[in-house]
matplotlib code that plots the C-alpha trace (Angstrom):
import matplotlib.pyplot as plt

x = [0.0, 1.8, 1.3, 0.8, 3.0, -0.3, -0.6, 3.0, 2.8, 0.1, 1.7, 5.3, 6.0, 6.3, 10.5, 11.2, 13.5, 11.2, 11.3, 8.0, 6.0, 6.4, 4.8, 6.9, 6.7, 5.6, 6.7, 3.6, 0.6, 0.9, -0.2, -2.5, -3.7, -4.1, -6.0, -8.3, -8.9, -10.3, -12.6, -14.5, -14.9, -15.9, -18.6, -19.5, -20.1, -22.1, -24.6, -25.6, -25.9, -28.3, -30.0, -30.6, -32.3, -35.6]
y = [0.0, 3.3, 6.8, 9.8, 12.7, 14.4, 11.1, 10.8, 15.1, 14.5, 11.3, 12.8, 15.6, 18.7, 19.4, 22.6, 23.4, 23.0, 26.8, 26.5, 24.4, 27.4, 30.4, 33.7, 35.4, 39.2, 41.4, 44.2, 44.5, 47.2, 50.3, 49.5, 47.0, 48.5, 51.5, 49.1, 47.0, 50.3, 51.5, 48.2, 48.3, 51.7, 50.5, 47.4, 49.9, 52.4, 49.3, 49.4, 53.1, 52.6, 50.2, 51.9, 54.7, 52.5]
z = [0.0, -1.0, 1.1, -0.5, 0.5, 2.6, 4.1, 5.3, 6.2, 8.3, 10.1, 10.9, 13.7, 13.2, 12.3, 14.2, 11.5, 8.6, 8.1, 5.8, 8.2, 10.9, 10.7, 11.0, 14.5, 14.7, 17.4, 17.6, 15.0, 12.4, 12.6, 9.5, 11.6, 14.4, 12.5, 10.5, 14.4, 15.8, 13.2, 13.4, 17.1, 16.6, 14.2, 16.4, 19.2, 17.1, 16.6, 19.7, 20.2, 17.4, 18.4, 22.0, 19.9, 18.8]

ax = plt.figure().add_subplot(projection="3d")
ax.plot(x, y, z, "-o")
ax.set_aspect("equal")
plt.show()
């Protein structure tokens, strides 16, 4: 019976030096990020101001 290579991916752990099975660390959000974060909680909160209204 021959394994595919998913098969065989999903079988072995992880290598902690298989540089494309790990995802690349971030110190701090961007700013963009940040920015894009707080208009949509400020438009999640203005639903409910809203909605207070009827």
């Amino acid at each position: 019976m021959a394994t595919t290579q998913q098969e065989t991916a999903s079988t072995r752990p992880l290598d902690p030096d298989d540089s494309p099975s790990r995802a690349k660390a971030l110190d701090s959000p961007s700013h963009g990020l940040l920015d894009r974060a707080q208009v949509g909680w400020e438009r999640f909160l203005d639903t409910f101001e809203a909605a207070s209204d009827e």
